[in-house]
N, C-alpha and C positions, 0 to 999 in steps of 0.2 A: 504493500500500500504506500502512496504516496502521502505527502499533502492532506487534509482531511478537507473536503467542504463541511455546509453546516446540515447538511443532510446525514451528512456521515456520521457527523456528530453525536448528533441525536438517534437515529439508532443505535450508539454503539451504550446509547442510556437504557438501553431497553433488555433490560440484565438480573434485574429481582432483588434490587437494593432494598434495605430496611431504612426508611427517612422518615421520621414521623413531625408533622405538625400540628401544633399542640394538641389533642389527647389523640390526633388521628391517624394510623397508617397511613402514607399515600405513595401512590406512585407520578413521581414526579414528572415522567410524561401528559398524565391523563389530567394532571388534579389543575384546575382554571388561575391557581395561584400564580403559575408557575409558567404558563404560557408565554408573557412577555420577554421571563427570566431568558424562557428555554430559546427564542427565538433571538435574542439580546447578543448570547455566546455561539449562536449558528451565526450571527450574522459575524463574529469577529473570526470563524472561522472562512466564511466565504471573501472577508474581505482582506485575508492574506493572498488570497490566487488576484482580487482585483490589486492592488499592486504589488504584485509577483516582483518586481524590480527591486523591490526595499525590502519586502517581508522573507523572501523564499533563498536560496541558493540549492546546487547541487550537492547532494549528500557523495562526500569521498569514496564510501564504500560504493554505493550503488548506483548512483548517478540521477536518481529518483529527486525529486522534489522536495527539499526539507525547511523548515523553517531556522530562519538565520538564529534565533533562541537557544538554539540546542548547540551550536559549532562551538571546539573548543578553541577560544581565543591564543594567540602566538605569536602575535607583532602588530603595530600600527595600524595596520589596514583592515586587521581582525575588528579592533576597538571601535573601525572607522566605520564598518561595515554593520558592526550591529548597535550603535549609533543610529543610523537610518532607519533599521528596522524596528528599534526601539521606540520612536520617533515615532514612525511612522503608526506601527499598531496603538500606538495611543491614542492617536488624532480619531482613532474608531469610536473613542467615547467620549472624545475632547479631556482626556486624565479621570473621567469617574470610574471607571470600573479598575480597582485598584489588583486583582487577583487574576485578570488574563493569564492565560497558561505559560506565554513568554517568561511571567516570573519566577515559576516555578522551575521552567526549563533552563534557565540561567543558573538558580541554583545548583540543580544537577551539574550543567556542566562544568562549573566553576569545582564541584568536587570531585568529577572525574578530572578533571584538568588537572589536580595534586595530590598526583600517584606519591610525589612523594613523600607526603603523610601518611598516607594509607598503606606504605612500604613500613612504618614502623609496627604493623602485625603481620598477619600469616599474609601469604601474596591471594590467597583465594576473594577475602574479600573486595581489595576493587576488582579484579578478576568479573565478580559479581557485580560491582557497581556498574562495568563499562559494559556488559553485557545488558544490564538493566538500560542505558543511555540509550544503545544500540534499539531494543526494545521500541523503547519512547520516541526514537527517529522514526521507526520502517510504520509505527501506528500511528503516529502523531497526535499521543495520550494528550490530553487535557489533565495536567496533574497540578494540585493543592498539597499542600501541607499541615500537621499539626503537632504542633512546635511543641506549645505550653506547657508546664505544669500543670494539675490541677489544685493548684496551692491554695484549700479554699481557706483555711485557718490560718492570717497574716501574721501572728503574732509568734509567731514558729519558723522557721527552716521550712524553704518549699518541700524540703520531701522525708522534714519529721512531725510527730503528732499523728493528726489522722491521715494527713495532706500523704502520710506512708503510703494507706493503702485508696490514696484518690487515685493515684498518681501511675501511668501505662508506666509498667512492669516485668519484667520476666518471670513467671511461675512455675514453668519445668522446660526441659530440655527433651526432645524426641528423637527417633530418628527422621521423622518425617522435617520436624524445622521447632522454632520456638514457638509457646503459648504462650501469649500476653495478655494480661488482665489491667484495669483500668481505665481514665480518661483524659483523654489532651484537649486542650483548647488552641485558638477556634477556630473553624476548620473554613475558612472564607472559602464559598463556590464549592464546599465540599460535596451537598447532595446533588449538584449538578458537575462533580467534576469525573474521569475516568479511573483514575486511581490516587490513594493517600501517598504520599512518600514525609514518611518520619523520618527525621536527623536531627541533630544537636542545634538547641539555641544556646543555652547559657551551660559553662560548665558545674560537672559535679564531683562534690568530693568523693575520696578512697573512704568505700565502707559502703558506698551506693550504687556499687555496680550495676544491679540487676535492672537499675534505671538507664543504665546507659548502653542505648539499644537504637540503632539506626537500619529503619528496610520500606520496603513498598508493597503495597499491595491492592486492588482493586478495591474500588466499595462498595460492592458486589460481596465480598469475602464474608463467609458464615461468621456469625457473633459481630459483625462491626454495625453498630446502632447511629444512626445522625442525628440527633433531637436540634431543631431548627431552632429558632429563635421564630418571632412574629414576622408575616411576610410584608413587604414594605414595595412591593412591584405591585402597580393598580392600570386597571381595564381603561384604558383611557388614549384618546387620540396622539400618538407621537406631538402635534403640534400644540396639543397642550399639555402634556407631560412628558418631556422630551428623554429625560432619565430615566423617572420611575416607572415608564411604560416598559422599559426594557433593560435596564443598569441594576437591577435588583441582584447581586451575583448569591444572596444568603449566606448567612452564616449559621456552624453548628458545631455543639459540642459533640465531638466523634467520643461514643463508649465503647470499648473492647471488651468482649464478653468471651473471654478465653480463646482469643481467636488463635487458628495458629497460622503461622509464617514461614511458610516451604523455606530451606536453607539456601536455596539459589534466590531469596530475597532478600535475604540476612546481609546487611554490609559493613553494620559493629556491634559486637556483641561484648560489652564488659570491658572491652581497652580504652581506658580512662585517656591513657596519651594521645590517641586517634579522636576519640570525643570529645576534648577541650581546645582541641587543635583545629579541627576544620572549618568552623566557623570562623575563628578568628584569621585563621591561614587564606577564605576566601570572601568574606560575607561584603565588606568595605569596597572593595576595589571590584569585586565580580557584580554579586546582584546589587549596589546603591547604583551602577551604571544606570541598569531597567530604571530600580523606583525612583533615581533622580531626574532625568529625561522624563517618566510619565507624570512625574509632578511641574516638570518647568511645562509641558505641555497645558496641564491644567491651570496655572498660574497666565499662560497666555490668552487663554479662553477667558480665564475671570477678567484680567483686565478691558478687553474687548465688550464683553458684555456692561461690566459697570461703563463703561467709557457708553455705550447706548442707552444703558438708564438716562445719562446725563445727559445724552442728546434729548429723548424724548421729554425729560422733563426742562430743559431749556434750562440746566444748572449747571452746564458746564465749563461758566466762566466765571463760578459762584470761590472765591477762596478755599473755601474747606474742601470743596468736592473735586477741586482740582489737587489738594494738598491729601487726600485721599485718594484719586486716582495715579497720582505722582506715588504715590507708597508701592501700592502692587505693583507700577510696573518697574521700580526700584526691588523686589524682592526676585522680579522676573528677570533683571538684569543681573541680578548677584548669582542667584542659580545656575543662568545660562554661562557665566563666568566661570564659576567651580567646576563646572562639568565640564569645560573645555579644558582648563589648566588639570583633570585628574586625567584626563585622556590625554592630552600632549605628553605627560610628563607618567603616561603607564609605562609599566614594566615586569620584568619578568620577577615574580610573585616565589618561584622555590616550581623545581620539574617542569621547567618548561611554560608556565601555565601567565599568561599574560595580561593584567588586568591593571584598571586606572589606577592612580593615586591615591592613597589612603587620607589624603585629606579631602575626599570628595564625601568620606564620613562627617563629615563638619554640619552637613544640609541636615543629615538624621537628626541633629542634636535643635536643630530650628525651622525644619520646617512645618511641623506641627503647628506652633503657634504663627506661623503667618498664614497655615491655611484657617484657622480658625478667626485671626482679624480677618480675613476675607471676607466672612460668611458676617462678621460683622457689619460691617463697609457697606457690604449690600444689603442687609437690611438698615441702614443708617440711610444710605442715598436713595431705596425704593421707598422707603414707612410705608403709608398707607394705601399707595400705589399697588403693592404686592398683593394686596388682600383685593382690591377691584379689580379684577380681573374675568373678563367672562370669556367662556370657551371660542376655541374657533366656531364651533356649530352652530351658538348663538345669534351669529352673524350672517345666518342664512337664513334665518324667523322673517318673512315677509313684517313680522309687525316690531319684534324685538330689533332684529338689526339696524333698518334704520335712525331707529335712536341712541342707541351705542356708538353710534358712525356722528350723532350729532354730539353727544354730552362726554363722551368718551376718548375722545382725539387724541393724539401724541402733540405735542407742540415741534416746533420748524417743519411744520405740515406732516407728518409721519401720521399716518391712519391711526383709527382708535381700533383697526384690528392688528396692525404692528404692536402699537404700542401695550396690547395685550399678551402677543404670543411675547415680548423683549419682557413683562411683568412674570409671566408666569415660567418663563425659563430662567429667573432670577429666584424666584421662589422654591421650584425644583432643587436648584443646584442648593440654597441655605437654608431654606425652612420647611420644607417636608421633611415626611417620616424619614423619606430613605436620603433626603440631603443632612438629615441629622444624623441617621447609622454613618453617611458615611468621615462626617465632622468627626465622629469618634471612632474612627479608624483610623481617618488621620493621624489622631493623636498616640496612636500605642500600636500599629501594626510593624513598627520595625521597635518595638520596646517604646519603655518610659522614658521621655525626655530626662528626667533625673538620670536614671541610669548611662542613657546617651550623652551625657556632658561628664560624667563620672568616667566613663571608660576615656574621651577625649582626652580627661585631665591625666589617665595613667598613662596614657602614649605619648602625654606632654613631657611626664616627669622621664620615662622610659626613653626620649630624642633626647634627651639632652637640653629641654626647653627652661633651661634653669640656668641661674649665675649671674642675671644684669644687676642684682640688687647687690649683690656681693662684690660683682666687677668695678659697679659705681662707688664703694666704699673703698676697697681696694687703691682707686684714684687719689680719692680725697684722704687715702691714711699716707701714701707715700710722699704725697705732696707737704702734708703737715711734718714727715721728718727730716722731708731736705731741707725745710726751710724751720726744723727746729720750734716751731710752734707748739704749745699745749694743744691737744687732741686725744682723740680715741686711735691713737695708732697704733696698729696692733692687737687691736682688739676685735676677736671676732666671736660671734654667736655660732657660727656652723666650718665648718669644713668650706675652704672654696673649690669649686669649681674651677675644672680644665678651658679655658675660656675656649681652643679649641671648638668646644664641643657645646657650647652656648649656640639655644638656634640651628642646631645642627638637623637637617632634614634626611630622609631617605629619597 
């Protein structure tokens, strides 16, 4: 098989997964929730073959059609290449559907890319891993992940208390493969995606091996349960819900009800050094590629948009709302900057494996909070605009329209049905249901901003980003003994620093 259309797609759903939404069985072909979802992620599949030129390349082995997501990156023109395509499948949702399968294939490849991690256990497992890749190319899986802990007691160690036995597990060993018991969070696009693939987010210490467990498997697979969350995709015309008619990707807590995991799906089993290593060996530099591209995409969409609020409402030469639209596109510009300078200055990562700059990690730690001023901004510049909104339909009523076309206008002449459909695609994106699930994805789908500024500051202290304070004293004490002065000379509070190595970058 090549390439997948969205026709492919969607049959390859039609498999006997267990998905339940709230108290209900469903099958997530059939159930009317789900239609927009299902129709949302066929369309991002047919819209790789329509530009084939950004999305697709030949696959090495076979020469078959593959998606640029999956190739393992190697030099410049790797990073360059799937740039475009990164790019490019974004603009499929303007940056809202945050869980396309490119993200996922990224991941993969990024950890098949660093055999030479996966060299410090037995050689079967990537053995496994690249045959799994191989897999995901010749099918062109839609795969999701599920990272989390299920750390539900914060007052404790994620994976002491009860949070022990929340938390996916190993529980016996077979010869058929391992049995896992527990539950991960969250599983974005999971009841609509082809297969789970578990791997490490945050490391774990010695004594919790049996946690530290990385494989894939279908979610189709007996014992694997999806409990959905509330469905947030609603029956409604593209032109006036231009998202939520179709961007709805769901989310779900995946429970493991002793499932088991054929040994050819097995890719760590218990090597702590292999599990605290690959993430940090690719996560920065391989997949922040994807989520920072699909976020500057979305950051150019918002500003465009609020830049049409402002037309429509003739306030775009108002102070504030220019000193608000000057912000987002100042945070578009900062984006598009880091992604350039992580990609100019990629390199080769450890086994050949070739990924941007690890200061492109820098967006993780903020962009969160600018996509959330966003959602601000626009409701700040639409107010009560967002709420008057009547459908496209409405504008067909021989008796309704009319009037709407008279009391309802856009100002610098923009129709009051413009200036409807420009209201109601502002309210999609920040104040529906599903423009608020996705507000709070934003915020925590690549972790806590806490944690993200936390890790920054150990790779700060870990370069060598230390020593101006000491350097500055340093000055001011030599200067005080040549010239004999009472001072602090010689007096120091810490060890100095190699000035060398002040600033020092990779």
């Amino acid at each position: 098989m090549t390439a997948r259309t969205g026709a492919e797609y969607k049959r390859g759903l039609d498999d006997g997964r267990e998905v339940w939404l709230g108290s209900e069985r469903i099958s997530v072909l059939d159930h009317p929730a789900f239609k927009g979802s299902l129709d949302g992620m066929a369309g991002y599949f047919d819209y790789q073959h329509k530009y084939a030129q950004d999305c697709l390349m030949s696959d090495p082995e076979s020469g078959e059609a593959m998606n640029v997501s999956l190739s393992l990156p190697k030099n410049a023109e790797d990073i360059a290449r799937r740039h475009r395509a990164f790019d490019r499948l974004a603009r499929y949702s303007n940056g809202m559907l945050g869980r396309t399968p490119d993200y996922v294939n990224v991941v993969l490849a990024g950890h098949v890319s660093r055999k030479d991690i996966f060299d410090r256990s037995e050689p079967v497992y990537h053995e496994r891993l690249a045959a799994y890749h191989r897999e995901v190319i010749e099918n062109d899986l839609a795969l999701t992940h599920t990272i989390v802990h299920a750390a539900i007691d914060k007052s404790v160690g994620e994976l002491q208390g009860m949070n022990e036995e929340l938390t996916l597990r190993v529980i016996d060993r077979t010869e058929e493969g391992l049995i896992v018991r527990g539950a991960k969070m969250l599983a974005t696009l999971g009841p609509i995606a082809d297969e789970l693939y578990v791997y490490p987010a945050v490391p774990i210490q010695k004594g919790f091996e049996e946690y530290a467990i990385s494989f894939a498997i279908p979610v189709a697979t007996t014992g694997v349960v999806a409990v959905c969350r509330d469905h947030y995709g609603v029956d409604a015309a593209v032109e006036d819900r231009p998202f939520s008619s179709r961007f709805d990707e769901q989310d779900a807590v995946i429970i493991f009800d002793d499932v088991l995991v054929p040994w050819h799906r097995v890719f760590i089993d218990g090597n702590l050094d292999v599990y605290n290593s690959i993430n940090a060996g690719t996560a920065s530099g391989n997949t922040q590629q994807q989520t920072a591209i699909r976020a500057a995409v979305k950051l150019e969409f918002a500003y465009d948009l609020c830049t049409q609020i402002a037309k429509v409402t003739a306030t775009e030469n108002k102070p504030d709302v220019g000193s608000m639209l000057g912000e987002i596109y100042t945070y578009l510009r900062l984006a598009r900057s880091v992604i350039h300078s992580a990609e100019v200055r990629a390199s080769d990562w450890g086994g050949g494996a070739f990924f941007c700059h690890d200061d492109i990690s820098s967006l993780r730690a903020i962009l969160p909070t600018w996509m959330i001023r966003i959602n601000d901004i626009i409701k700040s510049m639409g107010s009560h605009n967002l709420l008057a909104t009547p459908t496209a339909g409405a504008f067909n009523d021989p008796r309704l329209g009319p009037l709407l076309e008279k009391y309802l206008p856009g100002a610098n002449g923009i129709s009051a049905q413009e200036r409807s459909r420009i209201m109601r695609t502002a309210w999609d994106f920040a104040g529906s249901a599903l423009g608020s699930r996705i507000e709070l994805y934003e915020r925590f789908y690549l972790g806590s901003i806490g944690r993200a500024r936390a890790l920054d500051h150990r790779k700060a202290q870990a370069a060598g980003e230390t020593g101006a304070y000491r350097a500055l004293f340093d000055e001011i004490d030599a200067a005080a003994l040549k010239s004999g002065a009472p001072g602090q000379a010689g007096v120091s509070s810490a060890p100095s620093q190699d000035k060398q190595t002040v600033g020092a970058r990779g």
